[in-house]
Structure formats: structure tokens, C-alpha cells
ROGUMAR-68718 format. One record per residue (C-alpha): residue in one letter; x, y, z. Coordinates in steps of 0.2 Angstrom, whole numbers, plus 5000, padded with zeros to 4 digits. Layout:
REM residues N
AXYZ
...
//
This chain:
REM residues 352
X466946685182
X468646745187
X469546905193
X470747005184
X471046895170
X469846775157
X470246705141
X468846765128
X467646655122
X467146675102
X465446825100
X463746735102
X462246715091
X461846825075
X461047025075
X459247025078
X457847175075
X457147255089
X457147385103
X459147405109
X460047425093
X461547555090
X462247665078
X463847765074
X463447955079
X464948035081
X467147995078
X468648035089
X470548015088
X471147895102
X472947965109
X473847835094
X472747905080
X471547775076
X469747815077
X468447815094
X466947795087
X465247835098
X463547685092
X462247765098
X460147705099
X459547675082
X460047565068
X461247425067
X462847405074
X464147395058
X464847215057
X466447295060
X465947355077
X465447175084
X466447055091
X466947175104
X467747145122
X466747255132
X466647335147
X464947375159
X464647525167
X464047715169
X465947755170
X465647935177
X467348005180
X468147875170
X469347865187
X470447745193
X469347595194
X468547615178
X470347645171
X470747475177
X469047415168
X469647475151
X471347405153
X470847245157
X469847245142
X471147315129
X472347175134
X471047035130
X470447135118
X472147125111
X472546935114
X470946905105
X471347025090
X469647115095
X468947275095
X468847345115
X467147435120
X466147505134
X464247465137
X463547615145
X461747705147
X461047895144
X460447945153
X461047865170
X459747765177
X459747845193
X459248005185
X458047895177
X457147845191
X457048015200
X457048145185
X456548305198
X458248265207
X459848355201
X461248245198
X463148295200
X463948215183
X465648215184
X466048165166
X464648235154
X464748135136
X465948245127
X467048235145
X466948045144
X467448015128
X468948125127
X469648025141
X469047865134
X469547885120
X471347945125
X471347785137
X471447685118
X469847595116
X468947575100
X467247585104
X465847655117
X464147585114
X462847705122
X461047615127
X459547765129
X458947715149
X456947705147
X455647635153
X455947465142
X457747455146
X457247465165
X455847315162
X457247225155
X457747045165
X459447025170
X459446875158
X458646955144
X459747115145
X461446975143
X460546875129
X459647005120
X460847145120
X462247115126
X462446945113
X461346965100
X461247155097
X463047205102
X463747045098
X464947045113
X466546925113
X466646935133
X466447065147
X467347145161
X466447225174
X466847295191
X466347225208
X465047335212
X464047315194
X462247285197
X460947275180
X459247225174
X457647255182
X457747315198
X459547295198
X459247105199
X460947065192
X462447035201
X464047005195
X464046825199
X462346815189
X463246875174
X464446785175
X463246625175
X462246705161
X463846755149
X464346595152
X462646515146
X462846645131
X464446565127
X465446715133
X466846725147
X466646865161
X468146945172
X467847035189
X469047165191
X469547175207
X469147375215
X470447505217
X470847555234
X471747735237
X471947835254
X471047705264
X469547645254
X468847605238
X468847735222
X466947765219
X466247915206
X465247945224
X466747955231
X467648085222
X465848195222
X465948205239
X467748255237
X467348405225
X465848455237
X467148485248
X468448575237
X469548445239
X470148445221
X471648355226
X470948195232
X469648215217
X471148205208
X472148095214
X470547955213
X470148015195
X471947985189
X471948165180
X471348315185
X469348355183
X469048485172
X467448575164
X467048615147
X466148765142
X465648905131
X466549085135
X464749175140
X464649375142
X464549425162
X464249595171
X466149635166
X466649695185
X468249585182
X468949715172
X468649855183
X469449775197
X470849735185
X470449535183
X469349525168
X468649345169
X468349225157
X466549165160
X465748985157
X464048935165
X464148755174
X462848655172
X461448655187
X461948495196
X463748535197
X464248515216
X465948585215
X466248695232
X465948875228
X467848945231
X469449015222
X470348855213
X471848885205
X471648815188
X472348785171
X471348835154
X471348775138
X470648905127
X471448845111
X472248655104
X473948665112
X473548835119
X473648815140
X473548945152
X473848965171
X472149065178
X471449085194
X469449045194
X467949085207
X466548965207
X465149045216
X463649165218
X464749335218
X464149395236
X465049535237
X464049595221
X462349485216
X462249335225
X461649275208
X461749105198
X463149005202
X464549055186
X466248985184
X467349165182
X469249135177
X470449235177
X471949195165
X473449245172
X474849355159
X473749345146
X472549475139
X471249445124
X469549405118
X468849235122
X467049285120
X465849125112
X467449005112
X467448845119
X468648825134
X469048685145
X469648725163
X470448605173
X470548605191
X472448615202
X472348675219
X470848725231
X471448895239
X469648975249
X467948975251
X466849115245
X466649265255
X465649425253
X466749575258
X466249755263
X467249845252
X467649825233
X469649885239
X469549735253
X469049605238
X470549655227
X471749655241
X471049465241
X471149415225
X472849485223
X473349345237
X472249235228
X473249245212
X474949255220
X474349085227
X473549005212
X475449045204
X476448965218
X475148815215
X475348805198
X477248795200
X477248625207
X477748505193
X476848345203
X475148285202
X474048185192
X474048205173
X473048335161
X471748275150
X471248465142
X472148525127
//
């Protein structure tokens, strides 16, 4: 095993039937041009898809640590004149294991892939989590997937990867069982940022919190949503903020609040806007809905998919005792989404 750098080994032993095999489901364009392309569950994997330099992981988030994981493997990937993958599972075992539990995804599949696929790799193999994965050895997962199904050239994993049943495998175990397969394995070392290690845990906690500058600053970009433009009780527009509204998916943690936020409603089409995430107190108390207001902009953005990235935390939720109290408030909340969304620095956007 080493850290940070191994020269790859040639792929292991031929394609076999049986349980954990892959197929192309769906294409993207990387940020060059050249195709992403998404294997998923069923089939065979295409001969052209083997031989890959891949990386382990959930990768939810796809921050700063996993970015480290996907460079690593694009340059071997790139000595070797190989294709550059990930390995990762659907659903994530943890929700697996405890299905009744909500779980806060930070990337959901279409999120992931846009990012990973601007990143520059070729490939994301996707494994469905079941109950025969989850029986699977740590030794059987390296030989039977990993090498004979996938056809892995080497792997690159980070320092906290665990896999196999009961999460057996360690990464000093895999590297003794790649090496047995023939393949080489690289530890990557863990990124550290403010004080501690990046973790998808990590920058949860941070969006608990509404702290979507530290989320952002561990994720590398800044975290955005994806959603569908959903009709609302149209107050917005009576208060002279008509919203744009998308529905969030039930385990999003994100703080309730007002975020200022940018919008893209259109390829190349982005918009400053000023969103509450919340229960509307003042009004319902109802199901939490993401409501953005776009700022200078008027139009119809009824059943069209937007994505909304978040800037700048600017308050909690509050119920106030008069309609003319809440727009007094959410004139300062604009004028201070504005003044946030002036400020050139920051991480990098991944909507548009």
C-alpha cells in the first residue's frame, strides 16, 4: 500500500456471470466534452468500460476530500492510459440498514454526477446496496467485484474507507487483498480545513446550522438544490415577492432561514434571488418548502426545473404579528441578500 501516489498494476482476471454486474444507464458531458457515462446494476460492463482506475466510496457531497480522491485517480488514470472511475452504492448503506431513519443526502444522483462529471472522470459505476451485497466478505467484494466484474486496473480510496460485511475491510486489508488480486491500492491522505478533517458528516452539521459558508468552503463549490418549480398559495406576490417554489426532499437538514442564493432557471441563465427555507409561520406552519424569490426579474417559472445554489446565511425563521412587519423584513432580507451577492470571493459554482 502507499499514500498519495502508486504505479497501477495491469486489470485482473476475465468478466464472470453473476449477482454484481453493471450496465450503461444514462451519458453526460464532462466540462472538456467527452462523455460520463453512469453503469448501473444489470447486464455487463462494455469492454470499453473495464480496465478502470477507480475510486471507493459513497462520495456524498463530492467535497474536498473526495476531490482529492478523483484526482488521484485521473493522474494514474492518465499515466496508465486508463479510463478513471468511481465505485459507489445506491442506496447508501446506512440507509440500508435503518430504512425508517431519514437521511440528509447532500449530493442526490443527478447532483453527484454533474459534479463528477465536471471534475473529468470517465465513469461512475453504481452497485445497488441489498441484502447480498451487505453478506458479501471483504475478500469477495475485491475479488468478485471489484476484479472480475468491474475489471479494476487499481484503487484509490480515502483513509476512513470501510467495506464488506460488517464493514470488516479496512484499508489496509484492501490493500493486501488488491495486491493478492494483482492490483496496486493508494491511500489518499485526508483533507484538513479550519481545524479538522473534511467529512460529508461534517458539512451536514454545518448546513444544520445554516452555516453555508463553511459547508461551502469544505464542499469546494457552493451546495445547491435541484428541483421542479411547484404551484404554492401565491402570498409572494401579494406581499410583492412572488416566489419561486421547489419542494426539498424530506431529509433535507438545511436550517430553516433566509439564504441568499443564486438560481439557475435556464442553461446559462443565472439569477441573484433571496430564498426562505422553512414552515411559513407567520402564515401555515405547513411542510417545510424552499420559496425563492428572484431578485429584478419577473416571469413564469411554473413546472421548470431549477437549480438553487446557496451564498450567504442571513436569519433564522420567525413568525411575525403582522403581514406589514414581515415585508418590512424581507425588504432588509433582500437588501442583504444583494450586498452578499456582491462579493466576488468564494468557492466556485457548479449550477448552470
Amino acid at each position: 500500500m502507499t499514500r498519495g501516489r502508486a504505479l497501477f498494476k495491469g486489470t485482473a482476471g476475465a468478466d464472470r456471470a453473476g449477482g454484481y454486474v453493471l450496465v450503461w444507464m444514462s451519458s453526460n458531458l464532462r466540462a472538456d466534452g467527452a462523455s460520463f457515462r453512469v453503469l448501473r446494476d444489470a447486464g455487463s460492463v462494455p469492454e470499453d468500460a473495464r480496465g478502470a482506475i477507480v475510486a471507493l466510496g459513497n462520495f456524498d457531497g463530492v467535497h474536498l476530500g473526495h476531490q482529492r480522491l478523483v484526482a488521484t485517480v485521473r493522474e494514474a488514470a492518465a499515466r496508465s492510459g486508463r479510463p478513471s472511475a468511481i465505485l459507489t452504492f445506491d442506496p447508501h448503506p446506512a440507509a440500508f440498514f435503518a430504512p425508517e431513519q431519514t437521511r440528509f443526502r447532500l449530493t442526490p444522483d443527478g447532483a453527484k454526477f454533474k459534479i463528477l462529471a465536471a471534475l473529468g472522470l470517465d465513469l461512475a459505476y453504481v452497485l445497488r446496496f441489498d441484502s447480498a451485497l451487505a453478506r458479501t466478505s471483504a475478500a469477495e467484494f475485491v475479488s468478485a467485484i471489484v476484479g472480475r466484474r468491474l475489471g479494476a486496473a487499481g484503487l484509490v480510496v480515502g483513509p476512513d474507507f470501510h467495506f464488506g460485511r460488517g464493514r470488516e475491510g479496512t484499508p489496509e486489508m484492501l490493500a493486501h487483498l488488491a495486491e493478492r488480486e494483482g492490483l496496486a491500492c493508494t491511500v489518499a491522505e485526508p483533507v484538513q480545513m479550519d481545524g479538522a478533517q473534511i467529512s460529508s458528516s461534517r458539512i451536514r452539521s454545518a448546513l444544520a446550522e445554516g452555516d453555508a459558508a463553511a459547508a461551502n468552503r469544505w464542499l469546494g463549490y457552493r451546495w445547491f438544490v435541484e428541483g421542479e418549480v411547484v404551484h404554492g398559495a401565491k402570498r409572494g406576490r401579494d406581499l410583492g415577492y412572488p416566489t419561486a417554489n421547489v419542494a426539498l426532499d424530506p431529509g433535507c437538514g438545511l436550517r430553516h432561514g433566509i439564504y441568499a442564493v443564486r438560481v439557475a432557471i435556464a442553461p446559462g441563465e443565472i439569477r441573484d434571488g433571496v430564498a426562505s427555507f422553512g414552515r411559513r409561520p407567520t402564515f401555515d406552519d405547513g411542510a417545510p418548502l424552499l420559496e425563492i424569490n428572484l431578485l429584478d426579474f419577473s416571469g413564469d417559472l411554473y413546472d421548470r426545473r431549477i437549480e438553487c445554489e446557496f451564498v450567504a446565511w442571513i436569519r433564522g425563521e420567525e413568525r411575525f404579528e403582522s403581514v406589514d412587519a414581515l415585508i418590512v423584513r424581507m425588504d432588509g432580507d433582500a437588501a442583504e441578500a444583494r450586498a452578499a451577492l456582491r462579493e466576488p470571493a468564494g468557492p466556485v459554482s457548479r449550477i448552470g
